[in-house]
C-alpha positions in Angstrom: -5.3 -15.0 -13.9 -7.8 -12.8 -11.5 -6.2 -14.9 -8.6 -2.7 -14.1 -9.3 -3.5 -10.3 -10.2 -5.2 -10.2 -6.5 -2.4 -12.0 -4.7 0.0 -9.9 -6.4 -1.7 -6.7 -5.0 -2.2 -8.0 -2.4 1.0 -8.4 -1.7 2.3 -5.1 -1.9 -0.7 -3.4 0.7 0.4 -3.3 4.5 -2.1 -5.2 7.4 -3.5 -2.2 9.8 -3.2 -4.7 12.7 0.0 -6.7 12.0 2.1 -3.6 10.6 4.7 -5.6 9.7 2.8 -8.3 7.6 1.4 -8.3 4.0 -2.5 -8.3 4.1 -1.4 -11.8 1.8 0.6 -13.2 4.9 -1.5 -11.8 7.8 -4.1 -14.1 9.4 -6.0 -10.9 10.7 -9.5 -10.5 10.4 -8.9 -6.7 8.8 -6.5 -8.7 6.7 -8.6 -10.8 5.6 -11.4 -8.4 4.6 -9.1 -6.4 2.8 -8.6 -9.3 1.0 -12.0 -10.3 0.0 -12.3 -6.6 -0.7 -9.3 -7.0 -3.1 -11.0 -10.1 -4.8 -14.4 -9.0 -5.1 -13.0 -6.0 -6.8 -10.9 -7.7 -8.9 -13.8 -10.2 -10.2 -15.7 -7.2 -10.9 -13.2 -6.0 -13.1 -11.4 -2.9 -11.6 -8.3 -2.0 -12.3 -5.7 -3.1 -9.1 -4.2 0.6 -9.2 -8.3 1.7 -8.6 -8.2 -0.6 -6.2 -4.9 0.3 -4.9 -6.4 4.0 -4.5 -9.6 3.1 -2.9 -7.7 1.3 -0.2 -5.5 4.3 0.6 -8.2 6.4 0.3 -10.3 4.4 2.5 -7.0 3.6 5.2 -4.5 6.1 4.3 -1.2 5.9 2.7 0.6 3.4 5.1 -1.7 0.2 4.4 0.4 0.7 0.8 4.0 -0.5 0.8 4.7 1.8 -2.6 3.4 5.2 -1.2 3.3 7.7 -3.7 4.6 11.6 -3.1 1.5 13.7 -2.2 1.1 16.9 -0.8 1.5 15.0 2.9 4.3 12.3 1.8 6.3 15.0 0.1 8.9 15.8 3.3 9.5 12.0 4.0 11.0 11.9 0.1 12.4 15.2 0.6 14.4 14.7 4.1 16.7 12.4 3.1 17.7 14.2 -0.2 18.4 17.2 1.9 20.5 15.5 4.5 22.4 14.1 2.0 23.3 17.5 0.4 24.0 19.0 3.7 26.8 16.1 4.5 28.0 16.9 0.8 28.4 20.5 1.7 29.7 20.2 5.4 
């Protein structure tokens, strides 16, 4: 059960190095520490959302494929809404 909990976090957090890989599918070494991080923290019983925000605290928010809105991701959420409006109105 901890194994599939890992994989499945695992598979939503980006590789640093392979950009366009999972850290699940990458055969990176940062990949493959981030993944023994994920594990070890899993077996010690935290939470995969706490693990989730050490991650992006520790790598920022692109090593997460679900970034949340934050003070810095706010515009790239925002943009698109506007542009959309603006085609609406023109």
């Amino acid at each position: 059960a901890q194994e599939a909990e890992a994989l499945a976090l695992m598979e939503t957090l980006r590789c640093l190095k392979c950009q366009s890989q999972s850290i699940a599918d990458s055969d990176a070494p940062m990949a493959g520490d981030m993944r023994h991080q994920v594990r070890s923290r899993i077996l010690a019983g935290e939470e995969p959302e706490a693990i989730r925000a050490w991650l992006v605290q520790r790598y920022g928010d692109y090593v997460s494929y679900a970034p949340v809105v934050s003070e810095k991701t706010w515009p790239l959420f925002a943009v698109p809404l506007v542009l959309v409006l603006v085609a609406l109105a023109v």
